[in-house]
C-alpha positions, 0 to 999 in steps of 0.5 A: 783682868791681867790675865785676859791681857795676856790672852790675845794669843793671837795667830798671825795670818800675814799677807800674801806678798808674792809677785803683783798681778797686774790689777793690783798695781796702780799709780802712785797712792794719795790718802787723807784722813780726818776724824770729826767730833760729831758729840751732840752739843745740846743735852739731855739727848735720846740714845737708843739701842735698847727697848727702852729709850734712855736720855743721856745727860752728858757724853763720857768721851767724844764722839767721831766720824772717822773719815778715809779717802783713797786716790790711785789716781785715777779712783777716788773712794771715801770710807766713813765710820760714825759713831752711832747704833743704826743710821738710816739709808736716807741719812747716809744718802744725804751725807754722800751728796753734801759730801760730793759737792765739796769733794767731787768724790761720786756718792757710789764712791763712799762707803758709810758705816755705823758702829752700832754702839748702844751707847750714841744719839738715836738718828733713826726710829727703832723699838720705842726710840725715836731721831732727834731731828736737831741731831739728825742735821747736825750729824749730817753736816758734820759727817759731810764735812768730816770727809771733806778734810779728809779729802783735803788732807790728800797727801802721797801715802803708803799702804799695807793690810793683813790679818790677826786674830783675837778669839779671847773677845768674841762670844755667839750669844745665841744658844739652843734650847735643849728641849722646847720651852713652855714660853713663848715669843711675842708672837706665839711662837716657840723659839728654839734658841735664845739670845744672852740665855744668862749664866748656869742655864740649864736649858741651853746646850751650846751656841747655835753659831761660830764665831769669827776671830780675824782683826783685818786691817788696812794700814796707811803712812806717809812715804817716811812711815809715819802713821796716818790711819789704821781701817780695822774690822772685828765681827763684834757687836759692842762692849757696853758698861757705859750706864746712861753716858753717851760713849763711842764704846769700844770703837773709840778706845780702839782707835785710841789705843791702836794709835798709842801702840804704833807710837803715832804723833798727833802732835804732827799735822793731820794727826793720826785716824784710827778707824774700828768698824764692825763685822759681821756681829749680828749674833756675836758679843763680848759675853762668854755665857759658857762661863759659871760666873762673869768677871766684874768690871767696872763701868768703861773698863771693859770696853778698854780691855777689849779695844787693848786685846784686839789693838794687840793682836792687829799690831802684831798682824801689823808687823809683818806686813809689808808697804806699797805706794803704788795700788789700784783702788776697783769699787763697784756698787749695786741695789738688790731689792727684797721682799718685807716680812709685812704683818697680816691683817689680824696681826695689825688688828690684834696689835691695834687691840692691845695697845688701845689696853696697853696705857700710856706710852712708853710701853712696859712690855714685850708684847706691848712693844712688839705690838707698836713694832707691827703697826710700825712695820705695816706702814714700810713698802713691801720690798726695799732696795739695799745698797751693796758694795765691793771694793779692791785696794790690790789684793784686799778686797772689802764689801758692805752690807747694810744690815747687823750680819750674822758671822756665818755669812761673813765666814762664807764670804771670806771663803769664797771671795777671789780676793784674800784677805777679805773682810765685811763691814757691817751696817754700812749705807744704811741699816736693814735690821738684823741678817739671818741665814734661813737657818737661823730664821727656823730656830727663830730667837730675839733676831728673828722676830718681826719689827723694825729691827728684823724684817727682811724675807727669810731668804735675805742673806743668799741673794746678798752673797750672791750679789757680792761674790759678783761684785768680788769677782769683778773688781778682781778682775778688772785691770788698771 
C-alpha cells in the first residue's frame, strides 16, 4: 500500500499564463460555495448501481451535494456535484427551476452533475433498481437549496486552474478477446470484448481502449488565499469496497483529503468545498486486470488510497498555478436530439415469453433481466433530446455531457478544444446511459447491450463532439 502512495509520480502540466487575450478578462470575480448533506434520513433505503437492488441499512459517511457559483459580473453560473449513481433529466430540471426562483441564476446557467457512485440512494430506474420517491423530493430540495447558499455565500474571490496527472489509479476494463468466445451475450450475439475479463484470463490480450491520467482543477480563494473551493475532474468510474453501507465513495474522501492538503480552515465561515466530478470514465476503473494477483484492502481503504494518490498529484499541479481576480465567465448550452436503439417486435415478444417463465420478480439471471431491460426500453420515445454544454472561465474551458463517456471521446475533445486546459464532466444534466464510439459498439461488451443503460444510436458520440467543439469555439471566441 505505502508503495502506491508513493507512486503518484505525477507529471505536472501547469498552466499556460502567458499575456491575456481579451475574452479571458473580466470584471472583478464573486464566488460561493456550499456543500449540502443530502444522506437520507429514513433507513433501509434502495442503493443501486448494480443488477441487483441492494437495500442500505445505514450511510458509512455523509452524503453531499456540492455546490459552486461563479459571477464575472456580468455572468452567473452554478456547478452542482451530487452524491449519487445516475439522475435523471427531469430531476436535474427541477432542481434548476427551484434553484433559479431563489437565486435568480438562469436554469442554462447550471451545470448539475452525479458522481456515479454505486454506493448512493436510487433516484432514477435502472436494471432492477427503482427511485424511492420520498428520496427523489428530498434530494430535490435539498440540491435547490444547497445552491442557494452557495449563492448567498457570494464574496469577492480569486481563481486559478491546471492540470496533474495520476496514472497509478486508472485502469480500461474492457479487453479483447483473443479468439471469439463460444458464449454469448443476452442477446445472441458474440462479443468481442469484455469488461472486468477477472485476473489470469487466458482469453483476454489487452485493453481495448486508453486511459486518461490528467486531475484538471479549478482553484478558489478569497483575495488573502484562503481556500474556499477545489472543482476537480478525474476520468474514473468509482472505487467501490463499500459492502452494503450508502457511501460518497472515493468523490467524498477526495473532497476531504484535498481540503487537509491545502491546509483549508473550516473552522472560518463558509467553510471550505472540495468538489471531485467524474470524467469521462464510462470504460475506465481503479482494477488493474493485467496484474497476476489483486492487492487486499480492507472495506473503504481503498477508496482513500485513491481520493490521497489524485488529491496529491492535483495539489502538486496546484502549486504552480497562478490566481486572477479578474475572468470572464461565457456558457453556452444546446439540445441535440438522438435516435433510441428501440427492441423490435419479436424482441419485445421473446422478452414477454420469458419472463412469464422467469418467477417472481427480482430476477436471478442475466437473460431474465435484460429481458425486463427490453420491455423497459419499449416504452421510452424513439429519439431523446440531450443537454450539452460549454463553459469558459479565462483559458479553461469545460463541457457537460449527459452520459458515462467513454475516455477516447474526452481525449478528442482535449485535443481539439481551442481552449487549454479542457476537461469533461461526465453524467451531468441528466443520465443517457453509457457513450461508445462506433467502434466500441462493433466489438460490442457489457456497455454496449441494449437497455436503460445503453441506448443511444451507435452513432451517438460523433454528433456529441461535434456539437461541443461548436460550443468550444464559441465561448472562446466571444469577447467580454
Amino acid at each position: 500500500m505505502n508503495r502506491t502512495l508513493s507512486a503518484v509520480g505525477v507529471v505536472l502540466l501547469a498552466c499556460n499564463f502567458l499575456a491575456l487575450p481579451l475574452s479571458a478578462t473580466g470584471g472583478e470575480l464573486k464566488a460561493g460555495a456550499f456543500a449540502m448533506d443530502v444522506t437520507p434520513l429514513k433507513f433501509p433505503i434502495s442503493m443501486n448501481g448494480n443488477m441487483q437492488d441492494t437495500p442500505a441499512k445505514k450511510a458509512a459517511d455523509p452524503l453531499h451535494a456540492r455546490c459552486l457559483v461563479l459571477d464575472d459580473g456580468r455572468t452567473r453560473v452554478a456547478f452542482v456535484v451530487v452524491d449519487n449513481c445516475v439522475i435523471r433529466r427531469e430531476l436535474m430540471d427541477d432542481v434548476k427551476q427551484r434553484a433559479s426562483k431563489l437565486t435568480g441564476i438562469p436554469p442554462e446557467r447550471m451545470l448539475i452533475s452525479s458522481t456515479h457512485a454505486h454506493s448512493c440512494p436510487t433516484v432514477t430506474g435502472v436494471f432492477q433498481s427503482e427511485p424511492i420517491v420520498e428520496y427523489v423530493e428530498f434530494l430535490t430540495e435539498r440540491v435547490a437549496a444547497g445552491i442557494k447558499q452557495a449563492n448567498d455565500n457570494l464574496a469577492p474571490a480569486r481563481v486559478a486552474w491546471g492540470v496533474g496527472r495520476d496514472e497509478t489509479q486508472v485502469f480500461n476494463r474492457r479487453w479483447l478477446l483473443k479468439e471469439p468466445s463460444n458464449e454469448t451475450n443476452p442477446f445472441g450475439r458474440i462479443d468481442k470484448a469484455r469488461m472486468n475479463p477477472g485476473f489470469n484470463n487466458s482469453k483476454v490480450s489487452k485493453s481495448a481502449g486508453p486511459v486518461d491520467p490528467e486531475v484538471s482543477f479549478l482553484s478558489v480563494q478569497s483575495p488573502d488565499g484562503r481556500p474556499r473551493a477545489f472543482l476537480a475532474n478525474y476520468s474514473l468510474h468509482y472505487v467501490g469496497g463499500t459492502g452494503n453501507d450508502l457511501s460518497a465513495d472515493y468523490f467524498g474522501a477526495f473532497a476531504e483529503r484535498i481540503g487537509q492538503l491545502l491546509k483549508a480552515d473550516n473552522s472560518a465561515k463558509p467553510s471550505f468545498v472540495g468538489i471531485m466530478s467524474n470524467g469521462t470514465s464510462g470504460d475506465v476503473n481503479n482494477v488493474n486486470f493485467g496484474l497476476t494477483m489483486p492487492p487486499k484492502f480492507q472495506p473503504f481503504e481503498k477508496l482513500k488510497v485513491v481520493a490521497n494518490s489524485v488529491a496529491t498529484a492535483a495539489l502538486a499541479a496546484h502549486e504552480k498555478a497562478e490566481y486572477r481576480s479578474a475572468v470572464s465567465i461565457v456558457m453556452r448550452q444546446t439540445e441535440i436530439e438522438l435516435k433510441v436503439r428501440k427492441p423490435s417486435a419479436d424482441d419485445i415478444a421473446a422478452a414477454k415469453e420469458r419472463l412469464s417463465k422467469a418467477g417472481e420478480f427480482p430476477y436471478k439471471t442475466m437473460l431474465d433481466i435484460y429481458a425486463r431491460e427490453t420491455l423497459k426500453l419499449a416504452e421510452y420515445p424513439d429519439t431523446v433530446k440531450l443537454k450539452l454544454q460549454a463553459i469558459r472561465i479565462g483559458e479553461l474551458g469545460i463541457v457537460a455531457i449527459p452520459a458515462e463517456v467513454f475516455t477516447e471521446i474526452g481525449l478528442e475533445i482535449k485535443r481539439r478544444s481551442p481552449l487549454q486546459p479542457t476537461f469533461t464532466i461526465a453524467l451531468a444534466n441528466g443520465w443517457n446511459g453509457y457513450l461508445p464510439t462506433p467502434q466500441q459498439h462493433e466489438l460490442a461488451g457489457y456497455e454496449t447491450w441494449r437497455a436503460r443503460s445503453s441506448y443511444l444510436e451507435v452513432g451517438a458520440s460523433p454528433k456529441i463532439v461535434e456539437t461541443l467543439l461548436k460550443l468550444l469555439n464559441e465561448v472562446a471566441a466571444e469577447n467580454k
